[in-house]
C-alpha positions in Angstrom: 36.9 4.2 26.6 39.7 2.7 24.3 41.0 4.6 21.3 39.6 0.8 19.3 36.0 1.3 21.6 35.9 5.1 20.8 37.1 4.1 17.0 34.5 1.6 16.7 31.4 3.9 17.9 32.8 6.5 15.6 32.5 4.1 13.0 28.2 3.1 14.2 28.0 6.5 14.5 29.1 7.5 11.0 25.9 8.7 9.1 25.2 10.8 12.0 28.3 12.7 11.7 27.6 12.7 8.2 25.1 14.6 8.5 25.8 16.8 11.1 28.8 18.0 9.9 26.9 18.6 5.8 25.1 20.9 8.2 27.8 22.9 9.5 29.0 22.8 5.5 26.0 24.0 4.2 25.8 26.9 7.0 29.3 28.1 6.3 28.3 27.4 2.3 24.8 29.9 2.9 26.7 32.6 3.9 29.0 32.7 0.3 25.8 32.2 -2.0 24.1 35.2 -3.7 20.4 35.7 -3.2 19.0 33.5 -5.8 20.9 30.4 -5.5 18.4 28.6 -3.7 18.7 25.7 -6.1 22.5 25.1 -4.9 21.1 24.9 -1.1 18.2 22.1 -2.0 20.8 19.8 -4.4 23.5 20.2 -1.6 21.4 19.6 1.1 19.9 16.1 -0.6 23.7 15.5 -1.5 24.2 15.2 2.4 21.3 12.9 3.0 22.4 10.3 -0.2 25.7 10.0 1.2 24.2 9.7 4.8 22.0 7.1 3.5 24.8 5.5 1.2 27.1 4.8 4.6 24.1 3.2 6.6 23.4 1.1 3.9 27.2 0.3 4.3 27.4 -0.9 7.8 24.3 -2.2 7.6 24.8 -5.8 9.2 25.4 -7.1 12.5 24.1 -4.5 15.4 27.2 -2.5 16.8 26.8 -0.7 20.1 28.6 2.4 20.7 29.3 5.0 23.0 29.7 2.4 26.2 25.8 1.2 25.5 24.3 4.0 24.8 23.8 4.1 21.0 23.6 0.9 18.9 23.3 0.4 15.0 21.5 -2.4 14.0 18.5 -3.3 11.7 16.0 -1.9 13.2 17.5 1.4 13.4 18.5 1.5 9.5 15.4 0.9 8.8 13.9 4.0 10.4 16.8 5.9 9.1 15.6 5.3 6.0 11.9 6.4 6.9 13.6 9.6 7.9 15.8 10.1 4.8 12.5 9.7 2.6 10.9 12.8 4.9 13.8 14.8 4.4 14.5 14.6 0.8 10.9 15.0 0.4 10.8 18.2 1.9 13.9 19.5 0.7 12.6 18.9 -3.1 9.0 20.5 -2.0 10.8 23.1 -0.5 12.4 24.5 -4.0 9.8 27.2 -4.6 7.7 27.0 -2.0 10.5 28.4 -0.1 11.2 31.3 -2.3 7.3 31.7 -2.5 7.7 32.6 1.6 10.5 33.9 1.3 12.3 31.7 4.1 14.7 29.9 1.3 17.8 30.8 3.4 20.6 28.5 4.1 19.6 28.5 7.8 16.2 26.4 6.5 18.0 23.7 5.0 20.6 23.7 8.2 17.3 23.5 10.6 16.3 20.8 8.5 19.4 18.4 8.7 19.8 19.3 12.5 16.3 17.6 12.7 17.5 14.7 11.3 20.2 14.3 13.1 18.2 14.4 16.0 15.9 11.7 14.8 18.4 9.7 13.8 19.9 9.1 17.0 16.6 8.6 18.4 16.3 5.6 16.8 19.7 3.8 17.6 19.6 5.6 21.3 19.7 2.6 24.2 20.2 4.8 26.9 17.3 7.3 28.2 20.1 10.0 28.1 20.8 9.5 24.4 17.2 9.3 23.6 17.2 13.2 25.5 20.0 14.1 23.4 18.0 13.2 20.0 14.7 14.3 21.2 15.6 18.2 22.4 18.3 18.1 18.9 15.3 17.5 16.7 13.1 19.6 19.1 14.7 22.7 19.0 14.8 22.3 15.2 11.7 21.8 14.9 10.5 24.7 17.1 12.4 27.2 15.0 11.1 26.0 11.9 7.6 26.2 12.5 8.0 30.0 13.1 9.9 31.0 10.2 6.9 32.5 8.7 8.4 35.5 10.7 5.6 37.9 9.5 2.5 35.7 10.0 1.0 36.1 13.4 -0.5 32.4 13.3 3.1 31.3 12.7 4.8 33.0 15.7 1.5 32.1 18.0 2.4 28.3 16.7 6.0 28.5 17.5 5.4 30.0 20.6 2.7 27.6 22.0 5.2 24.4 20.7 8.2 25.6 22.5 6.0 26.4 25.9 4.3 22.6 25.5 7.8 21.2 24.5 9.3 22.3 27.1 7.1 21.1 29.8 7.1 17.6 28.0 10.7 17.8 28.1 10.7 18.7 31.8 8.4 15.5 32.4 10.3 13.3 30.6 13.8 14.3 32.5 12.0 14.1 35.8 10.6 10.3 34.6 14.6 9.8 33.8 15.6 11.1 37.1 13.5 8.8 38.8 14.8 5.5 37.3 18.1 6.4 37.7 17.7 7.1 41.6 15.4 3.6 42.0 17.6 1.4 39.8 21.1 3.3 39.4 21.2 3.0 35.6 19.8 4.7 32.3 19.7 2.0 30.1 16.6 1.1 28.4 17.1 -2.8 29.1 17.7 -2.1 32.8 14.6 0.0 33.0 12.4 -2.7 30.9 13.4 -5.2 33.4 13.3 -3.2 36.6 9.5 -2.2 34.8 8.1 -5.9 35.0 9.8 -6.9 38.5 7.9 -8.3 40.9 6.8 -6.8 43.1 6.7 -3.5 41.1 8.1 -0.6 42.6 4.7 1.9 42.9 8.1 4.9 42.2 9.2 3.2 39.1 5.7 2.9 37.8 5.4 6.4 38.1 8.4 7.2 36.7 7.8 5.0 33.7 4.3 7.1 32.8 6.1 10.2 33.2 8.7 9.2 30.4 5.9 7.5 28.2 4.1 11.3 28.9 7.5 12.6 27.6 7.3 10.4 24.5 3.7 10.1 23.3 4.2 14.1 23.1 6.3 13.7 20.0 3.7 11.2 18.4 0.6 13.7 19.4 -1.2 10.7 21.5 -4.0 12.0 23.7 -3.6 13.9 26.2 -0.5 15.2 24.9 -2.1 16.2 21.4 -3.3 19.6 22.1 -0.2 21.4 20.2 -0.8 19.5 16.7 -3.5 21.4 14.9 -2.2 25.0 15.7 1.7 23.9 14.9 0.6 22.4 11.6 -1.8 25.2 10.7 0.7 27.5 11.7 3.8 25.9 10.4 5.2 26.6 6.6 3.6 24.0 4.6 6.7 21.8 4.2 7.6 21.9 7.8 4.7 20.6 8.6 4.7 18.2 6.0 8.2 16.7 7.3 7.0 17.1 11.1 3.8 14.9 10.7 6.4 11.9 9.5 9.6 12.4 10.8 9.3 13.2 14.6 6.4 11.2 15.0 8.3 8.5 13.3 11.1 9.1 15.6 9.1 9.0 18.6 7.5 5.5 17.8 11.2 4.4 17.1 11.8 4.8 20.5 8.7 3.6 22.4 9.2 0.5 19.9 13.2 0.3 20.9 11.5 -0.3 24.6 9.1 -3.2 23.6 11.7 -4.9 21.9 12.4 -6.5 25.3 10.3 -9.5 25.5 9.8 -8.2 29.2 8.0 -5.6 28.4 5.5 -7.1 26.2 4.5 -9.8 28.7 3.9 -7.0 31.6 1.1 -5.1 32.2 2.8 -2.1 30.2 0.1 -2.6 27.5 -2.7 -1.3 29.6 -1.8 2.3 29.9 -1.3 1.7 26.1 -4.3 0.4 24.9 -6.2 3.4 26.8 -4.0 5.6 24.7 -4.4 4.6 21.5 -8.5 4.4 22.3 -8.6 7.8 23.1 -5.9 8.8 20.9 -8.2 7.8 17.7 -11.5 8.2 19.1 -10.4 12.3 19.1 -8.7 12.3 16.2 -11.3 10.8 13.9 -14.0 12.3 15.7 -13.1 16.4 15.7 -11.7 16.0 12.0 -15.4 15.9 11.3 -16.1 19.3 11.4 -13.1 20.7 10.5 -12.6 23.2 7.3 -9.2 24.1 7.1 -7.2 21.3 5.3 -4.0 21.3 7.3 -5.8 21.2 10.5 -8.2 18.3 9.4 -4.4 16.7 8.6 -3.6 17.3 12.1 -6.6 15.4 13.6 -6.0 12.8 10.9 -2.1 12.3 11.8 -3.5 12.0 15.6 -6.0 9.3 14.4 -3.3 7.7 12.6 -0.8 7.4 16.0 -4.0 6.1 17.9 -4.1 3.3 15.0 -0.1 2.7 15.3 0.0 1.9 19.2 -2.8 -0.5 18.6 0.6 -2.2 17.1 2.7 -1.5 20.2 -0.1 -3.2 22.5 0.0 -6.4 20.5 3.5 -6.3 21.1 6.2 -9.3 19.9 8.0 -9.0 16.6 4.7 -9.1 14.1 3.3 -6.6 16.0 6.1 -3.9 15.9 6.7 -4.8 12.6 3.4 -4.3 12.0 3.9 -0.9 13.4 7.2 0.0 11.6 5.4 -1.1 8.4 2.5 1.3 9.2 5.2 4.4 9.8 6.4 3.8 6.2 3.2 3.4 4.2 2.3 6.4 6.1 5.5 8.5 5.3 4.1 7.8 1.2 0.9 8.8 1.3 0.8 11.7 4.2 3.9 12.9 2.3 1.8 12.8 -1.2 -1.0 14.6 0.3 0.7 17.8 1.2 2.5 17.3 -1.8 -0.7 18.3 -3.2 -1.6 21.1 -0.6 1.9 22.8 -1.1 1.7 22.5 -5.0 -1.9 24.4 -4.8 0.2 27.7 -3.2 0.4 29.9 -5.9 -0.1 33.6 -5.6 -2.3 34.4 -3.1 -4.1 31.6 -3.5 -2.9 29.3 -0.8 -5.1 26.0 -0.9 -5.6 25.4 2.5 -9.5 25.5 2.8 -11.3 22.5 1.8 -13.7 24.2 -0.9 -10.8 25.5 -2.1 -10.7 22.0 -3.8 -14.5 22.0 -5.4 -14.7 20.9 -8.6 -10.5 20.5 -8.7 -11.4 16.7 -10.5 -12.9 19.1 -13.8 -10.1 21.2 -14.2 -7.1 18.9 -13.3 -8.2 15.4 -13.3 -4.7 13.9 -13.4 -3.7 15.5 -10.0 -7.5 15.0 -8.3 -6.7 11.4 -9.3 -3.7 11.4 -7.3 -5.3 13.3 -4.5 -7.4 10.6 -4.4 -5.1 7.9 -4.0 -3.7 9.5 -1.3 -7.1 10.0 0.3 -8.2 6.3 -0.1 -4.8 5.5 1.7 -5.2 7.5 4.5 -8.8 5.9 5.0 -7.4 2.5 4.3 -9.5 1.4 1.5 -8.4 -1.4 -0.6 -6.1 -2.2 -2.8 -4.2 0.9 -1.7 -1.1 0.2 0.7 -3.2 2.0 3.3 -5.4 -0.6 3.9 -2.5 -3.3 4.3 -1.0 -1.2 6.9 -4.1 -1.5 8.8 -5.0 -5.2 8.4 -1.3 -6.2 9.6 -2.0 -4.0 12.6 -5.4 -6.1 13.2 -4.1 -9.5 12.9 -1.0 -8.9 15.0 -4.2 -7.4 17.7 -6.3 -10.5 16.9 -3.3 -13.1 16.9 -2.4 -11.9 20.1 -6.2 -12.1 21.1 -7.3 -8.2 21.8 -10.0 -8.9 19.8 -12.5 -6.4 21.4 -9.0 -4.0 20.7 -9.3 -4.8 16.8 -13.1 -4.6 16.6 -13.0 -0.8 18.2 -10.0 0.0 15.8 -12.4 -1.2 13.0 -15.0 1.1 14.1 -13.2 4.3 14.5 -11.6 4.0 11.4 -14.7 3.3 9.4 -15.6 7.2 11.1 -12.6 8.4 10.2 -13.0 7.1 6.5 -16.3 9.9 6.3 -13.6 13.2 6.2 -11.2 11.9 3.8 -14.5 10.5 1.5 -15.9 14.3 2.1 -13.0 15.8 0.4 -13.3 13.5 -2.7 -16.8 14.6 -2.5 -15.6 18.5 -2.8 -13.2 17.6 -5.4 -15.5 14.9 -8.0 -18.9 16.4 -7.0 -18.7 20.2 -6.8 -18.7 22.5 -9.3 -15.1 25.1 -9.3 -16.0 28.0 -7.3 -12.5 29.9 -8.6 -10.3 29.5 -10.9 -6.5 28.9 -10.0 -3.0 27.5 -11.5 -1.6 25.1 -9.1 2.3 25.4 -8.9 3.4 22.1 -10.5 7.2 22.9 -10.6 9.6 19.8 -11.9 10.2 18.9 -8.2 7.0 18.5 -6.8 5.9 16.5 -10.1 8.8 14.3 -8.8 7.5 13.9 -5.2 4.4 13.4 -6.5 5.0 10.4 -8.7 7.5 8.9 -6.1 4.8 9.3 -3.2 2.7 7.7 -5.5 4.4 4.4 -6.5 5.5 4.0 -2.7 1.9 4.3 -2.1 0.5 1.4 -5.0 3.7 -0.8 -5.1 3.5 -1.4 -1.3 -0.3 -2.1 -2.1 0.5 -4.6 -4.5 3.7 -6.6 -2.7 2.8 -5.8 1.1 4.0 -9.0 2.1 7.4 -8.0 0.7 7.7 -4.9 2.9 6.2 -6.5 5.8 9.0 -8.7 5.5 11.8 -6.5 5.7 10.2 -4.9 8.7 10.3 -8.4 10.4 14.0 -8.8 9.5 14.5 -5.4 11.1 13.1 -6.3 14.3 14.7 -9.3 14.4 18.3 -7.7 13.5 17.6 -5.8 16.5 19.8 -6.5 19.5 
C-alpha cells in the first residue's frame, strides 16, 4: 500500500480511530480520578462520541474504500453510525446513577462501552468477511464483559458465562463459513462471495458455506435458532447494557447482512428463501413466548426477537426500498426500545428494582406523566398508529407486497397483531390496576433527558415518516 493509499484509508477510517483512541484516553484518564467523579467519565465519554460523530458527518460524501477493499465509508455506513452513536450516548447518560447505584461506574465501563462501538462501527463499513470478523469479536468481547459486571449477582455471571460459551461457537461457525469461501473462490470480499453465491450452477460447498456465515450473523440479531442466549443475557445484564445491546449489536449485525444484499445479485437469487423461513420463525417465537412472560426485561427479550423476525421480512423483499425499509425500521426502533428501558432503569431505586411487570400496577395513578410516556413507547413497539412504530412496519409491508410476497406480508400482519396482546397487557397493569406498593422512581436530570429525546424521535418520525424514509433511501443508494 502507498503512503497516499494508506493516507487516504486513515482518513475513511477517522471516526473509528476517534474513538478508539478516546478509549485508550479515558482508560489512562480512570485511573487519575478519585472515587466520585463519575460524572467526569459520562461527559468525557459522550465528548468522544460528538466528536466521532462530528468527523463522519465531515466526510460524509462520496463512498471511499480503504484498507485495499476491505473497509469503505459511504452513505450507508454513516447512517448506521449514527444509529450507533444515538445507542451509545443513550446509555452513557442512563448510565449516570444507575451505575453508581451498582456500583460498576468505573472507568473500565465507559472503556467497554466505546470498544463496542468501535466494533460496530466497522461492522458497518466492513467489505471484506475478514473485517466484518474483526468488528464482530471487537464488539463481542465487549459486550461479553459487560453483561457480567454485576460481579456479585449469580444471574449476572450465569449470563456472561452462557454468552461467551454461545459466542464463541457462533464465532467458530462463522470463521469456518469464511474458510470455506476463501478455499472455493480464493477471495474474502463480500462482492466476490455475492456473485460466486448466485452462479450457476451453484456450488452445493459454497452454499453451505454461505448458511454457515448467515448462522454466524443472525446470532448477533437473536434470529431463530440462534436466539436461545437473548432472554438470560438481558435478564442478566446491568440494565443499561442491555438496553445498548438490544440496539446496537443487533443493529450492527443487520448492517452487515444488509451490506450483502446491496448486490443486486443477491436479491435476485434464491438467497431469500433461507430468509423468509427465518424471519417466520424468528417472529412466530418471539411474539408467541412473550405471552406468558413476567419479568419485564425478559418479555423485552422475546419482543427484540419478534422485532428482528419483522426486520428480515425487509431483507427478503430485498432492492433499495426494501433495505431502506429495513434501515428505517433499525432507527425507529433504537427511539422507542431505547425509551422503554429508559423507563425500566429510572424505576431502580433502592431495592426496588422494577423489573416485574406488576411492579407497574396502578404506575398511571401515581405518575401519570411518565405512564404516558410508557405508553408511547408501548404503542410503538406494537405499531399502533400515529406512532413511528407503525410506519416502520407498513414500509416493511409494502416493500413485501411491491415485491409481491404477499402471503409474506399477510403472516407478518398476523403475528404482529399477537404480539400487540403483551405490550397492550402492560398498559393494562399500568391504567387498570390499582398500586400494590408504593415507590419513588429515580428521575435524575439525565434520564428526564433520554426520556424526552426518545420521545420526540419516537412522534416526530411518526409525523414526517416519509422524510426519514427518505434519507434511508439516499443512504442505500450512496452506497457503493
Amino acid at each position: 500500500m502507498t503512503a497516499a493509499a494508506l493516507f487516504q484509508s486513515v482518513l475513511a477510517s477517522l471516526p473509528e480511530i476517534v474513538v478508539i483512541t478516546g478509549a485508550c484516553i479515558l482508560l489512562i484518564l480512570g485511573q487519575f480520578l478519585r472515587k466520585g467523579r463519575a460524572p467526569v467519565l459520562v461527559w468525557a465519554s459522550v465528548a468522544v462520541v460528538l466528536i466521532a460523530a462530528s468527523v463522519t458527518l465531515m466526510r460524509a460524501g462520496d463512498a471511499q474504500p480503504a484498507y485495499a477493499g476491505m473497509f469503505i465509508a459511504d452513505r450507508f455506513a454513516v447512517f448506521f453510525k449514527f444509529v450507533f452513536y444515538l445507542a451509545t450516548v443513550l446509555t452513557f447518560l442512563l448510565s449516570r446513577r444507575y451505575a453508581e447505584t451498582e456500583g460498576i461506574g468505573s472507568s473500565e465501563y465507559y472503556v467497554l462501552l466505546l470498544l463496542a462501538l468501535s466494533g460496530m462501527m466497522i461492522m458497518a463499513s466492513a467489505t471484506d468477511l475478514l473485517s466484518v470478523y474483526v468488528g464482530v469479536e471487537l464488539m463481542a468481547i465487549c459486550t461479553y464483559v459487560l453483561t457480567g459486571f454485576l460481579r456479585r449477582e449469580q444471574r449476572s455471571n450465569e449470563a456472561a458465562l452462557k454468552y461467551v460459551i454461545l459466542g464463541s461457537v457462533s464465532t467458530g461457525i462463522f470463521l469456518y463459513g469464511v474458510s470455506l469461501v476463501y478455499g472455493l473462490t480464493g477471495t474474502t470480499q463480500l462482492d466476490a462471495m455475492a456473485a460466486a453465491v448466485t452462479g450457476d450452477p451453484l456450488d452445493p460447498g459454497l452454499l453451505l458455506a454461505v448458511v454457515f456465515i448467515v448462522a454466524g450473523l443472525v446470532f448477533k440479531v437473536g434470529a431463530v435458532p440462534f436466539h436461545m442466549w437473548i432472554p438470560d443475557v438481558y435478564e442478566g445484564a446491568p440494565t443499561t447494557i442491555t438496553a445498548f445491546m438490544s440496539v446496537g449489536p443487533k443493529a450492527a449485525g443487520f448492517a452487515v447482512i444488509l451490506r450483502v444484499f446491496l448486490n443486486p445479485l443477491v436479491a435476485t437469487s434464491d438467497v431469500w428463501i433461507i430468509l423468509a423461513v427465518l424471519a417466520v420463525l424468528t417472529m412466530a417465537l418471539g411474539s408467541f413466548v412473550a405471552l406468558v412472560q413476567d419479568n419485564f426485561k425478559r418479555l423485552l427479550a422475546y419482543s427484540s426477537i419478534a422485532h428482528a423476525g419483522f426486520a428480515i421480512f425487509g431483507v427478503v423483499a430485498g432492492g433499495a426500498d426494501g433495505i431502506a425499509s429495513v434501515m428505517l425500521y433499525l432507527l425507529i426502533y433504537s427511539f422507542m426500545n431505547l425509551g422503554i428501558f429508559a423507563t425500566l432503569i429510572m424505576m431502580r431505586n433502592g431495592d426496588f428494582s422494577g423489573e416485574i411487570i406488576e411492579d407497574y400496577a396502578g404506575f398511571a395513578k401515581s405518575r401519570p406523566g411518565l405512564a404516558l410516556l410508557m405508553l408511547l413507547y408501548l404503542f410503538s413497539l406494537a405499531g399502533i398508529p400515529p406512532t413511528a412504530g407503525f410506519f416502520a412496519k407498513f414500509y416493511v409491508l409494502v416493500a413485501l407486497v411491491e415485491r409481491g410476497f404477499v402471503m409474506l406480508a399477510v403472516i407478518a400482519v398476523l403475528l404482529s397483531a399477537i404480539a400487540a396482546y403483551f405490550y397492550i397487557r402492560i398498559v393494562m397493569v399500568i391504567y387498570m390496576r390499582e398500586p400494590e406498593r408504593a415507590f419513588e422512581p429515580a428521575l435524575t436530570p439525565l434520564v428526564r433527558v433520554t426520556l424526552a429525546f426518545t420521545a420526540v424521535g419516537t412522534i416526530g418520525i411518526g409525523l414526517f415518516p416519509a422524510w426519514f424514509l427518505r434519507l434511508a433511501q439516499h443512504s442505500v443508494l450512496g452506497a457503493n
